[in-house]
N, C-alpha and C positions, 0 to 999 in steps of 0.2 A: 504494500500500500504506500503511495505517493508523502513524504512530508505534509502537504497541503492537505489530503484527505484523512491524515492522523490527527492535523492540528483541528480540522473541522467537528469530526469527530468527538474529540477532547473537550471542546469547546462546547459542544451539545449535550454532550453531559454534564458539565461543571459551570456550564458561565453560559454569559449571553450574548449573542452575534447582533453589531450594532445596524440599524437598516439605517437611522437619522438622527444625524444634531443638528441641533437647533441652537441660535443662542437669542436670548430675548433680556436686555437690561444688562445685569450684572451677571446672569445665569448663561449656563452651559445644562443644556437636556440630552441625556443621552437616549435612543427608544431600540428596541426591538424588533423585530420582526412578524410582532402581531400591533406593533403599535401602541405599546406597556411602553410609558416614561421610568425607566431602572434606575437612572441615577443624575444625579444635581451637582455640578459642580460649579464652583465660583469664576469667573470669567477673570477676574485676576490673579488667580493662582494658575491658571491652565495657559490663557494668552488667547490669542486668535486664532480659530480651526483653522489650517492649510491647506487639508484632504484627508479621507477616513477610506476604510474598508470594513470587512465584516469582524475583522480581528484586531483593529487598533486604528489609531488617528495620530495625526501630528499636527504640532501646533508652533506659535514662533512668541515667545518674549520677551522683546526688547532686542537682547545681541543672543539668543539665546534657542534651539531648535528642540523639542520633549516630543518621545514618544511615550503612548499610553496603551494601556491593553484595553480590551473591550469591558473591563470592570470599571475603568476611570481612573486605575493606577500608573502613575508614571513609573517607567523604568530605563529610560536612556534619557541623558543632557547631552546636547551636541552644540559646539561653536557655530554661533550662524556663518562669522566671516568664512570657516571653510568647509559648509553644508553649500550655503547658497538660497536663491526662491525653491520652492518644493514646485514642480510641475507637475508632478501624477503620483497618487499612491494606488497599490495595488494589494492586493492576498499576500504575495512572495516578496515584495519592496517595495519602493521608492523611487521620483529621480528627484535631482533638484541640478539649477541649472546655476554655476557662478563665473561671470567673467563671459573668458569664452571656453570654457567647459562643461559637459554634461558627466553627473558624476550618478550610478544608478547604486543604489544602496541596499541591506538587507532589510528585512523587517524588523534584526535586531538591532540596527544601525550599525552596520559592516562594510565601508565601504567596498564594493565589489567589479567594479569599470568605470573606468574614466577615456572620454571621448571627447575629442574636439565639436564645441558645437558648432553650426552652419551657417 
């Protein structure tokens, strides 16, 4: 069985796959996939959403790049100056694009390819 189909998996059983954030005032909502609001977090401790998947989000504050698991726990801090803008996130990773570089990342934040961008 595939990484991705383990992590899904896991995920179904012990936790919850994000379908929507929302952020409205000071809050951050995270919801489900039936549409259940699971969790609240404070818009100043998280920063601004970047891009999400069903397994985690990333967010940016200040000089600063955080990923979160689909509980709303953070578990990576990354330097913005050498992440960059986040362009896409995916199930498997990330890109983010600085300079004239595209750098594709893991979901654990591992940097994994770096490309000239175009």
């Amino acid at each position: 069985m595939s990484r991705f189909l383990l992590t899904i998996v896991s995920l179904l059983l012990v936790g919850h796959l994000i379908s929507g954030i929302e952020t409205s005032g000071n809050w951050v909502y995270l919801y489900d996939n039936s549409g259940y609001r699971y969790k609240t977090l404070s818009i100043s401790s998280v920063g601004e959403i970047m891009g999400y998947c069903s397994c985690y989000f990333v967010t940016r504050k200040g000089h600063w790049i955080y990923l979160y698991d689909s509980e709303g726990y953070r578990y990576k801090i990354m330097s913005y100056s050498s992440v960059g803008d986040i362009t896409g996130v995916t199930e498997e990773g990330f890109t983010s694009k600085n300079g004239a570089w595209i750098y594709t990342w893991n979901r654990q934040g591992k940097k994994i390819r770096t490309r000239a961008a175009r």
